[in-house]
C-alpha angles and dihedrals in degrees: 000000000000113000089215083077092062099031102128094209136347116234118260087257093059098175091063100040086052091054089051087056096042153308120339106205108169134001122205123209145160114058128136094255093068086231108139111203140198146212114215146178112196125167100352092314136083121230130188105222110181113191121218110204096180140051100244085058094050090056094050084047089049084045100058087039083069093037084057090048095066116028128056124184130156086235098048109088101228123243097227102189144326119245127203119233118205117251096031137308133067141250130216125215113212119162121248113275110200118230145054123297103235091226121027113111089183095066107096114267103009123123127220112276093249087061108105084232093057132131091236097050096045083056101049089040096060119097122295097261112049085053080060097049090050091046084048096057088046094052087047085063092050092058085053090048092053095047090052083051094245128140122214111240119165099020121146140132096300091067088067133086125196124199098207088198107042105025094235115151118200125183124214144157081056087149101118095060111122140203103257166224094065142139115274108246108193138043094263133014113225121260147082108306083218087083111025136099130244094255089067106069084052116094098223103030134128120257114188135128094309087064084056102056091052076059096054087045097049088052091049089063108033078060096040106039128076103232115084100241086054091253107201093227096137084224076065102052121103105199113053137263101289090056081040102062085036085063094036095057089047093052104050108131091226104073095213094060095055128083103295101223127018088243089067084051098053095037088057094045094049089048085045088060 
């Protein structure tokens, strides 16, 4: 078993204590957040550490701690532990998930997701079905997230992982998600707009599981449709009327008019299908 699951801390330069503890493979660096992440392989097995330097980072990272608590799911990479830094901020421990994250133009190598080569465009350019199938395994998750009370908020295609040989899906940077439903606070949630509902964007409105299966909806057509911000223009549409009306109905812009529970979503799209 990997020491990094009983270090007690990590030194204030992380990078280097990781490399004293194993092989560092890849650094990712850039985002907005100001957390710096790892790959590394220690003692025969790869783990994911992502370094929050500021307080703001170490709440989100409490945040997901909470998040992984309480869901479980085969296509949610696990938050194993959180691990103090000296001198301030925090590191989770998540172990490596293989594939390519389908946006996430700071990992090494990869290409914006509007470049022909690109993670994202290979996706959305596979055969019907195994889009469906991934979309399937990311609707399955969300079934796991509503019955551990939680709401998705943040998610986008960044949060996914493909595996282009095997077909696998994993989900992470889920830390955002939050326990619901609850009252919007501020004038706008954080996120992609590509995949969020109108509410929230309204400072006072409800977000609940109706929110989240705008989400899932959102997601349904920036994968199936042939523009790349996923347009909901039926010509545009990859997987045929029945699907169609499924994603229509989740993405209404009035949230009483939408699917009530994630589980009605995913039970019509599976029938759809």
């Amino acid at each position: 078993m990997s020491g990094l699951l009983d270090l007690p801390r990590l030194e204030a330069d992380v990078e280097a204590h990781l490399a004293e503890l194993g092989q560092v493979f890849t650094k990712i660096a850039g985002h907005d957040s100001g957390n710096t992440s790892w790959g590394i392989q220690s003692d025969e097995e790869r783990w994911f550490v992502k370094h929050a330097p500021h307080a703001e980072g170490v709440v989100w990272l409490c945040s997901a701690q909470r998040f992984h608590s309480a869901v479980k799911h085969p296509a949610i990479v696990p938050l194993q532990r959180l691990i103090p830094v000296e001198g301030g901020g925090m590191a989770a421990l998540y172990p490596w998930a293989d594939g390519e994250i389908l946006n996430d133009p700071f990992v090494p190598g990869a290409l914006r997701r509007e470049e022909a080569d690109s993670a994202y465009r290979r996706f959305r350019a596979l055969p019907l079905n195994d889009v469906l199938d991934a979309l399937d395994a990311i609707f399955d998750a969300h079934l796991a997230v509503t019955a551990g009370g939680f709401v998705a908020v943040g998610f986008y295609d960044g949060c996914v992982i493909y595996d282009f040989g095997t077909g696998a899906v994993s989900l992470v940077d889920l830390d955002l998600y939050w326990p619901g439903p609850y009252v919007l606070d501020t004038e706008r949630q954080l996120g992609s707009k590509r995949f969020m509902a109108p509410e929230e964007f309204r400072y006072g409105t409800a977000i609940d599981e109706r929110t989240t299966v705008f989400t899932l909806g959102r997601s349904a057509f920036v994968f199936l449709s042939d523009d790349m911000e996923g347009d909901p223009e039926p010509a545009k549409w990859r997987a045929g009327p029945d699907l169609l009306g499924v994603a229509e109905r989740a993405t209404r812009l009035d949230a009483g008019d939408r699917f009530a529970t994630v589980a009605d979503f995913v039970a019509a799209w599976r029938s759809a299908r």
